[in-house]
C-alpha positions as CSV (number, residue, x, y, z in Angstrom):
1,X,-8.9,-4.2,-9.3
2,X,-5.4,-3.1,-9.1
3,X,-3.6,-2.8,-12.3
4,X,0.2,-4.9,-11.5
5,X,1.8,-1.5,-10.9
6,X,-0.3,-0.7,-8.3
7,X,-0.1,-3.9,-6.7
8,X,3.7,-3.9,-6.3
9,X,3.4,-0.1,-5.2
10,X,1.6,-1.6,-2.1
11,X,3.9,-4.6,-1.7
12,X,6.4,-2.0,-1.4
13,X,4.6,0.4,1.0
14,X,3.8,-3.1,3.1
15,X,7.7,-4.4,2.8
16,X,9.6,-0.9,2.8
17,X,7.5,2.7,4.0
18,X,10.1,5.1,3.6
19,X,10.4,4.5,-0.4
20,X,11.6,7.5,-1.6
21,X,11.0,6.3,-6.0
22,X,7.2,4.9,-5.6
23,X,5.6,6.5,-8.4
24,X,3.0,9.3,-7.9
25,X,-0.3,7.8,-9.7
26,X,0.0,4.7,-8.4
27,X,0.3,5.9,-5.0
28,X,-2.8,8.5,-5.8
29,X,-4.4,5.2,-6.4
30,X,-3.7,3.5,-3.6
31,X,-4.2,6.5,-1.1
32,X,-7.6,6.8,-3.1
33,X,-9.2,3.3,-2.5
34,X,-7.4,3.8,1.4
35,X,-5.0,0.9,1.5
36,X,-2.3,3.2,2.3
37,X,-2.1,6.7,4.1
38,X,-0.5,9.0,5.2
39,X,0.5,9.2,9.2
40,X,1.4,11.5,11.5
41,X,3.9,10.8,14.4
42,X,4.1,12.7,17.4
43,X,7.4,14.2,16.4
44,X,5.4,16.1,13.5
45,X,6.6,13.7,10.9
46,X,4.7,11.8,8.6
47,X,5.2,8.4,6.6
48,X,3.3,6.3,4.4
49,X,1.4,3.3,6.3
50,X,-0.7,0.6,4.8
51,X,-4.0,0.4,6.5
52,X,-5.7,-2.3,7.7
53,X,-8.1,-2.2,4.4
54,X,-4.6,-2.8,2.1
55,X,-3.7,-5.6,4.5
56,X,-6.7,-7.5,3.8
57,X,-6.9,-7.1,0.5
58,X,-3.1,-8.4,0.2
59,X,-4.1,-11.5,2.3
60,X,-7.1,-12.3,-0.1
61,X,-4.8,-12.0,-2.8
62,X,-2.3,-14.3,-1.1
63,X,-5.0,-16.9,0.0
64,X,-6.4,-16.5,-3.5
65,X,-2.7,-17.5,-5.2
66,X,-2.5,-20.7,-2.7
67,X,-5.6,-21.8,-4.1
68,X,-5.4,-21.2,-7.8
């Protein structure tokens, strides 16, 4: 489970990928269980993505809050 930290890290990697303050251990934590990475465009660049994995996890969640 995601401590609340965490959790709003990926909110905010979902809502807003270019966040330059996201803090470090969270994100470790995050990149660690892959719900976000790291991508690489064409242009050489890279930016933080949520995966597929992080979406589904936030839609449990979601449906999970609806029913509770």
């Amino acid at each position: 489970m995601l401590s609340p930290h965490e959790f709003a890290t990926l909110m905010l990697v979902r809502e807003a990928p270019d966040q330059a303050d996201l803090n470090r251990a969270d994100l470790d934590a995050l990149l660690e269980r892959q719900l976000v990475a790291f991508e690489k465009l064409t242009s050489g660049c890279t930016y933080l993505n949520i995966t597929d994995q992080g979406h589904s996890f936030l839609k449990a969640l979601t449906q999970r809050a609806k029913r509770g």
